[in-house]
C-alpha positions as CSV (number, residue, x, y, z in Angstrom):
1,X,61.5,157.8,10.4
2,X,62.0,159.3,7.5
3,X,61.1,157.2,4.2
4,X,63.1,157.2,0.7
5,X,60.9,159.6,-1.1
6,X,60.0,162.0,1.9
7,X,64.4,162.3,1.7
8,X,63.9,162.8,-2.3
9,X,60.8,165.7,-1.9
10,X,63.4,167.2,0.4
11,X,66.5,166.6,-1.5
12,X,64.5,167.8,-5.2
13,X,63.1,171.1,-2.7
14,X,66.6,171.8,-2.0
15,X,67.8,171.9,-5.4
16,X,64.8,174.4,-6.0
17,X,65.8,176.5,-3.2
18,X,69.5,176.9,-4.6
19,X,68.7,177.5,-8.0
20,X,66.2,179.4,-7.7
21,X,66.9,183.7,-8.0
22,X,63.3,184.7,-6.7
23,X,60.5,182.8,-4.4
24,X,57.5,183.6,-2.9
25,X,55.7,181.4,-0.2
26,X,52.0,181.9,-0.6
27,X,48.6,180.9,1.5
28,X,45.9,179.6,-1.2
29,X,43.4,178.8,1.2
30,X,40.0,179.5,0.2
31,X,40.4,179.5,-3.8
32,X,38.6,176.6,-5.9
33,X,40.1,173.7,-7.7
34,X,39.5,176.0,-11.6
35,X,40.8,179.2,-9.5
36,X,43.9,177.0,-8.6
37,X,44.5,175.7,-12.0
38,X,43.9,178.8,-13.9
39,X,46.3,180.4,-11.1
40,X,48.7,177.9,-11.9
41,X,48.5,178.1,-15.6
42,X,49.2,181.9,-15.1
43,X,52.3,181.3,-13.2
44,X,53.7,178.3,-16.0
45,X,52.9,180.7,-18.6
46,X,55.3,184.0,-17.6
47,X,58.1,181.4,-16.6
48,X,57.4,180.7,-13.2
49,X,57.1,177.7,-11.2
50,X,54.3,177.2,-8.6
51,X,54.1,174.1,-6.3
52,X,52.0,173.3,-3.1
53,X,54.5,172.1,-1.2
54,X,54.3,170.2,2.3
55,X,55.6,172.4,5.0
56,X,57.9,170.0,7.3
57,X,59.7,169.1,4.1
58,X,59.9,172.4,2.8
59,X,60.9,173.9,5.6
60,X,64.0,171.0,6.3
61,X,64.9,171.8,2.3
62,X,65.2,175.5,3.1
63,X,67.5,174.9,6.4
64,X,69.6,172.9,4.2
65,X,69.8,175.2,1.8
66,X,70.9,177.8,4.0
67,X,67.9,180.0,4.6
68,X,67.6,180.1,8.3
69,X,64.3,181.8,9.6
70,X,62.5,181.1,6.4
71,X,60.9,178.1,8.2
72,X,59.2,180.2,10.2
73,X,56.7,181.2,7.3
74,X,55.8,177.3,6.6
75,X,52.2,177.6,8.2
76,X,49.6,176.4,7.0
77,X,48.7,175.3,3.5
78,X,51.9,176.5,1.6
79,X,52.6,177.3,-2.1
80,X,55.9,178.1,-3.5
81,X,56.2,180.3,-6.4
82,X,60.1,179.7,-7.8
83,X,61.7,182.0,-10.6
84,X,64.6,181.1,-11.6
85,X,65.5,183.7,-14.4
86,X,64.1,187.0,-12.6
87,X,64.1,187.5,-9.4
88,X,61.4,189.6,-8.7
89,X,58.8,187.8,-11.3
90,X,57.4,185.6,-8.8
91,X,56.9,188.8,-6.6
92,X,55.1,191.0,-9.5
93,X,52.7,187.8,-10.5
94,X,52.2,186.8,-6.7
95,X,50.7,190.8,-5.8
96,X,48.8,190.6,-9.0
97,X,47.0,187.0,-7.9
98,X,46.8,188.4,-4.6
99,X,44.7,191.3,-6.5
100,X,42.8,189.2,-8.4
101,X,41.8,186.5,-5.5
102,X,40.7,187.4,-2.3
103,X,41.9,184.3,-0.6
104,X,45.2,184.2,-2.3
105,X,48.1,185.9,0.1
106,X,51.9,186.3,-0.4
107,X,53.6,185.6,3.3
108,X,56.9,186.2,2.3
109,X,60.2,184.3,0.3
110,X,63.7,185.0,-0.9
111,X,65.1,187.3,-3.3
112,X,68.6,186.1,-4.8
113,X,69.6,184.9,-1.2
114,X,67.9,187.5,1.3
115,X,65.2,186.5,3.3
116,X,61.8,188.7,2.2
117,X,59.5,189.3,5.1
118,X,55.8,189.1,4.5
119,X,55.3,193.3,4.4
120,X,58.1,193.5,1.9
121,X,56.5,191.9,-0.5
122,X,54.5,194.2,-1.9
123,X,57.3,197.0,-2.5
124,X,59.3,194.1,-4.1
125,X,57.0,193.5,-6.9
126,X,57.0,197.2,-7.7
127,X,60.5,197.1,-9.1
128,X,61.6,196.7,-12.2
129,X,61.9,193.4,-13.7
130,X,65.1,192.3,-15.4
131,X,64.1,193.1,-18.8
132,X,63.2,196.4,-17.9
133,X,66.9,197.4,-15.9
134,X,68.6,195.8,-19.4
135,X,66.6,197.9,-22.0
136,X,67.4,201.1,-19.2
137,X,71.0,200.3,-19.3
138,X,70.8,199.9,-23.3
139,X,69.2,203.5,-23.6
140,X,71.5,205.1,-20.9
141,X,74.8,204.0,-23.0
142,X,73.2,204.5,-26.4
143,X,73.1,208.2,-25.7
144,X,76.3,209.2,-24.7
145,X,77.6,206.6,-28.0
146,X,75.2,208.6,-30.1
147,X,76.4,212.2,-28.8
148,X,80.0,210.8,-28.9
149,X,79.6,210.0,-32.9
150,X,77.8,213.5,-33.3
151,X,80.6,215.6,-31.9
152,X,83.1,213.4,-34.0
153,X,81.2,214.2,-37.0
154,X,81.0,218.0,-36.4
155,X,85.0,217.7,-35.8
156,X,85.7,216.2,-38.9
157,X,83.3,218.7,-41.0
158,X,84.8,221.6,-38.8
159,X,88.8,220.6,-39.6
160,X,87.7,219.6,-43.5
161,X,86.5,223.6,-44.0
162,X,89.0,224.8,-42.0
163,X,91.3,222.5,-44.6
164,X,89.3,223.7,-47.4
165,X,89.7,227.3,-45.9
166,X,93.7,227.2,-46.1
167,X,93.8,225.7,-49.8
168,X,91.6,228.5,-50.9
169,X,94.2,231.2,-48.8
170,X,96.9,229.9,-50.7
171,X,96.0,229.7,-53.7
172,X,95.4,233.4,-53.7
């Protein structure tokens, strides 16, 4: 029988899996309590959430939430690394703990609504984050802007000695 705040982990997991763009379900098995923390504090620090989470409830909060088959990866002792702002954040920090700890292993999420299988991980954190597309798109429509004004200058300075050229025919 379910009890009151078991229906409240679920209902507070659900929100997490519907807002969040980016999550990574990870196995920390095997890592100390200061590895854990310092882990954690990692995560906090570049904007993304880590929880241990249990896996009935999360996996119940992810059906809800419209994720079918991502149950399947609740096995075991089960963190959740949630971004909400970039969606492939959790991915980038969760390969670069999996460097740093052996224990530590990424078994798979959800990237802005697709399921993300455990060997996808990996080529996941190798794209570029958010940031990184916006100053790309900056660049790419600052150039043609910048060629645009160029070509409009050397117009203008072409018709004003063309102008100039005239006045002068003229006035002989």
């Amino acid at each position: 029988m379910p009890t009151e705040l078991k229906e409240k982990e679920v209902q507070k997991l659900q929100e997490k899996f519907e807002s969040a763009v980016g999550i990574v379900l990870t196995d920390y098995r095997g890592l100390t309590a200061n590895e854990m923390n310092s882990m954690r504090e990692l995560f906090t620090k570049k904007g993304v959430e880590y929880k241990v989470v249990k896996n009935t409830l999360a996996a119940i909060a992810a059906e809800e939430a419209g994720f079918e088959g991502l149950s399947e990866q609740f096995e075991g002792p089960t963190g959740m690394a949630v971004g909400y702002d970039d969606p492939v954040l959790p991915f980038k920090i969760s390969t670069d703990t999996a460097d740093e700890y052996d224990h530590f292993t990424a078994r798979g999420g959800v990237i802005e609504g697709d399921l993300v299988r455990p060997e996808e991980v990996d080529s996941i954190s190798k794209l570029s984050s958010k940031d990184e597309l916006l100053s790309q798109v900056a660049v790419g429509l600052k150039s043609p802007i910048r060629k645009l004004a160029y070509v409009l200058k050397a117009a203008v300075k072409d018709l004003a000695v063309v102008l100039k050229q005239l006045e002068e025919k003229k006035e002989e």
